[in-house]
N, C-alpha and C positions, 0 to 999 in steps of 0.2 A: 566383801567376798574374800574367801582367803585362798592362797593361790598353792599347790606344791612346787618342792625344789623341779628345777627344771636340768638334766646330763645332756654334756653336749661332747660327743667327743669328736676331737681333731690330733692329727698327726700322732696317734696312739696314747693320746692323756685324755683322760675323764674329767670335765671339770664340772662338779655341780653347782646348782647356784641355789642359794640359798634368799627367799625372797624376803622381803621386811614390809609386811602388809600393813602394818600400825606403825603408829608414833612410839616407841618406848617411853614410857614415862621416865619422867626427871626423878632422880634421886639427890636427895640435900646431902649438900657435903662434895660430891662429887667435883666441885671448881676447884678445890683447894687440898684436894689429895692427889697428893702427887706419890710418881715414882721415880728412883734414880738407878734404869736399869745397869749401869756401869759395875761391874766389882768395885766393889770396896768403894764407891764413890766416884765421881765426876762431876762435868760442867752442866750437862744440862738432865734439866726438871723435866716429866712427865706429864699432865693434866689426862682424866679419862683414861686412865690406864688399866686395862680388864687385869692387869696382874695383879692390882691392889686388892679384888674383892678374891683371887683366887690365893695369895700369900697372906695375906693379914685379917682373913675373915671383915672383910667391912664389906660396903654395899656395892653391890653390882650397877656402875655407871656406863653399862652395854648391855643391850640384847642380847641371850645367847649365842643368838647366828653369828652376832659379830668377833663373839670371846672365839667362836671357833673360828673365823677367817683369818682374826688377828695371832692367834697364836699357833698355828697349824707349821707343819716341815714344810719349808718352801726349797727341798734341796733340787735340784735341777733335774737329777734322774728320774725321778718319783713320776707313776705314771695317769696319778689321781691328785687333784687342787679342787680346793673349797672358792667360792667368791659366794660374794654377796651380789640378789639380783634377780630380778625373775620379770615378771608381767607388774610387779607394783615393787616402788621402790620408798620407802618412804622415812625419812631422816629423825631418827630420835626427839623426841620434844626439848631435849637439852640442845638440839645441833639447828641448824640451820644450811636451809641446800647453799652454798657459793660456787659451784663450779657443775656446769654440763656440755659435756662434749660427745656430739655426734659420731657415732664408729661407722656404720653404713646404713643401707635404708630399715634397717629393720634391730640397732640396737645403738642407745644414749649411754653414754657414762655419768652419772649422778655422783658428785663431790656432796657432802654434808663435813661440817666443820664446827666445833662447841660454839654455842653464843658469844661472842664477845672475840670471836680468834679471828684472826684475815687468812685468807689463803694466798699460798706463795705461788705453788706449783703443786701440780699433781705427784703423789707417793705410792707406793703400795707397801701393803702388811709385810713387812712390822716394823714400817721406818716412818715412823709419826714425823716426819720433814715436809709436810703439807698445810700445817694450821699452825697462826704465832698468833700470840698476844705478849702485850709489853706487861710486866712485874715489875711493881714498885719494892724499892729498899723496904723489909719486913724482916721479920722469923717465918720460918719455913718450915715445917714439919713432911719428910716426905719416907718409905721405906726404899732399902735397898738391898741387896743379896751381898753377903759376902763372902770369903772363899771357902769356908765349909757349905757352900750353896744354902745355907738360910737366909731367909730373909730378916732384918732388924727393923725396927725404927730410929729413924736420927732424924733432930733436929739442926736449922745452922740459920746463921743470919746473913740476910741478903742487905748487904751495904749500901749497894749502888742500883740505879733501875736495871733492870735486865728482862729477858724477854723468856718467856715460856713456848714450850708446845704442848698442843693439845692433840691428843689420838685421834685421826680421819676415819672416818666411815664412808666408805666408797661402793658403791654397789650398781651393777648392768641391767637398765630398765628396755627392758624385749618389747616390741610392738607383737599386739595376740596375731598369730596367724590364720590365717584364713580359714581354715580348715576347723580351729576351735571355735573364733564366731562363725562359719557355716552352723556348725553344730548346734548350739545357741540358738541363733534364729532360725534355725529349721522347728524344733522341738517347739519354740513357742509362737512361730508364725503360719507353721502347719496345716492347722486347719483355716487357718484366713485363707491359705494358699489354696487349699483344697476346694473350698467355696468358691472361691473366683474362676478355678477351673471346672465346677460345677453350673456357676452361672453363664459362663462360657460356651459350655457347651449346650444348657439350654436356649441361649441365644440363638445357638447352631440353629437348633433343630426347629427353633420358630423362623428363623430366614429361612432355612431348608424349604421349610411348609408353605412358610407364604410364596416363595419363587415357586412351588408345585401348584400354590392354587393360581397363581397369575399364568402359569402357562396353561392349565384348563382351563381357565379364565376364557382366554384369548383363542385358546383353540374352537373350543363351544362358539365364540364372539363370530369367526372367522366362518366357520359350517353354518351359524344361525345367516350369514350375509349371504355366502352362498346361497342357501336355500333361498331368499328372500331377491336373490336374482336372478334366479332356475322361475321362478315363480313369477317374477316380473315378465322374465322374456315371454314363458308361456302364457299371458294370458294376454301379452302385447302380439302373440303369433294368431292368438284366437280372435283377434279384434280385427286383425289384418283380415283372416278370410270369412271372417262375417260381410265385412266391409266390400270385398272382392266380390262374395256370393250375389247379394243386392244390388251391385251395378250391373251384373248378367244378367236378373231376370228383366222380359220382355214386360214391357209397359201397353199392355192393352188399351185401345183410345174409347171413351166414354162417350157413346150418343144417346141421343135423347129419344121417347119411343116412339113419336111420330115419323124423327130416322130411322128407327129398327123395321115398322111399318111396310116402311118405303121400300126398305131393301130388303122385305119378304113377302112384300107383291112382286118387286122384282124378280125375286130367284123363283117364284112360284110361275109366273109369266116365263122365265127361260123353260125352264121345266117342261110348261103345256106346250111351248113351241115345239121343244123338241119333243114330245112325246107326236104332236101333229107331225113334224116332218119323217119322224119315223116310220108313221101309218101311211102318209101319202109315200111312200120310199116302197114302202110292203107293197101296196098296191097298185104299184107301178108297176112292181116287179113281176 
C-alpha cells in the first residue's frame, strides 16, 4: 500500500514528510563511491553520497525522497523542512535499520545505516556523522568540488587503516490514527455491521412477540381458571340446595292395605256417629 507525504505544522514551520514505502534497490558501485565534500580536499571520505549521482552523473545510491531531505536549506529561519517518514518507513535494501528511538505514543525515529557501517550516534541531514566503517590501506577514487564550484575526480592512496562514513537515512514512522483505520474498517466491515444490527433487531422483534404471546398466553390461562371456578362454585351452590330441598320434604309412613282398611271403617264409623248425634241433637231440639 502506498502512503502520501504526510504536513504537519508546529510553531509556524511546515514540515512534510516524506514516506519510503519500499526497499530502494541496491545499486552496484555504490560502497566504494565516495565523496569528499571539503573544497579542494580533506580528511574524511563519503560512502552513499546522493552528490555523487547529482555531480558526476553516476548511479543514484538514494531514493529520491532522500536526495531531497539530504540536501534541502536547513537554514534556521526557513519556514518549510522536508523529513523522511510517514505511516511506512522502510530502509533502502543497501542499508540496514540500527537504531529506533521512541519520540512519544504516536511516533518512532527509524535510523537505517549502509550494510556493513556501525552506528555511533544519531545525525541529521547533511552531517553523515552517524554510520562508520573501518577502511583498509588502498587506492581510493572519490570526487570532490573545488573553488571554481566544479566538481573533479581525484584519486589518492590510503596508507594506513582508517575509517569511513556512510550517509544515514533517517526517517519518522507515525502510528495510522484512528480516524484513518476507522475509516478502513468502516467501508469494509459495513455491511457485517449492518447485518448484525439487522439480526439484532430481528431478535427484537421475535422476543417482542413471544413476551406478547406469553402474556395472552397467561391472561386467557388466568380467565379460562376463573371461569372454571365461577363454574365449580356454581354447581357446588346447586348441589347444596338440592341437598337442602330433600331433607325438608315430609316422609309419608307406608301402611299396608288391611291398615288402610282399618282406618276407613274407622273414619267412616266417626262419620255415622256423628251424623247420629247430630240427628238425635235436631230432634231434641
Amino acid at each position: 500500500m502506498s502512503f502520501s507525504p504526510i504536513l504537519i505544522t508546529s510553531s509556524g514551520t511546515t514540515t512534510t514528510y516524506l514516506p519510503l514505502n519500499t526497499a530502494f534497490p541496491a545499486q552496484a558501485g555504490c560502497s566504494s563511491l565516495f565523496v569528499n565534500p571539503i573544497v579542494d580536499g580533506g580528511a574524511s571520505l563519503f560512502a552513499f553520497d546522493p552528490g555523487y549521482a547529482a555531480h558526476n552523473s553516476g548511479p543514484a545510491c538514494m531514493p529520491s525522497q532522500a536526495s531531497l531531505w539530504w540536501e534541502q536549506n536547513t537554514a534556521a529561519d526557513l519556514t518549510t523542512r522536508t523529513e523522511l517518514g510517514g505511516y511506512k518507513m522502510v530502509c533502502p535494501e543497501a542499508y540496514k535499520t540500527v537504531a529506533m528511538s521512541v519520540l512519544d505514543q504516536s511516533s518512532t525515529r527509524v535510523g537505517c545505516c549502509p550494510s556493513g557501517y556501525n552506528f555511533v550516534d544519531w545525525a541529521s541531514a547533511p552531517n553523515p556523522l552517524q554510520c562508520n566503517s573501518p577502511l583498509s590501506a588502498q587506492m581510493v577514487t572519490y570526487i570532490q568540488t573545488v573553488t571554481s564550484g566544479t566538481w573533479t575526480t581525484t584519486s589518492t592512496s590510503i596508507s594506513q587503516p582508517s575509517s569511513i562514513w556512510g550517509v544515514q537515512v533517517n526517517g519518522i514512522l507515525f502510528a495510522k490514527p484512528a480516524a484513518t483505520s476507522t475509516n478502513v474498517i468502516t467501508s469494509t466491515a459495513a455491511p457485517s455491521s449492518t447485518e448484525v444490527s439487522d439480526s439484532d433487531s430481528h431478535h427484537s422483534e421475535l422476543a417482542r412477540g413471544a413476551k406478547i404471546g406469553i402474556g395472552i398466553g397467561s391472561a386467557m390461562a388466568f380467565v379460562f381458571l376463573c371461569a372454571m371456578l365461577v363454574v365449580g362454585v356454581l354447581i357446588w351452590k346447586r348441589k347444596r340446595r338440592l341437598t337442602t330441598s330433600q331433607s325438608q320434604v315430609a316422609i309419608e309412613p307406608q301402611y299396608s292395605e288391611e291398615d288402610q282398611k282399618s282406618f276407613h271403617n274407622a273414619r267412616t264409623e266417626e262419620v255415622h256417629d256423628g251424623q247420629m248425634k247430630a240427628t238425635r241433637h235436631v230432634g231434641m231440639g
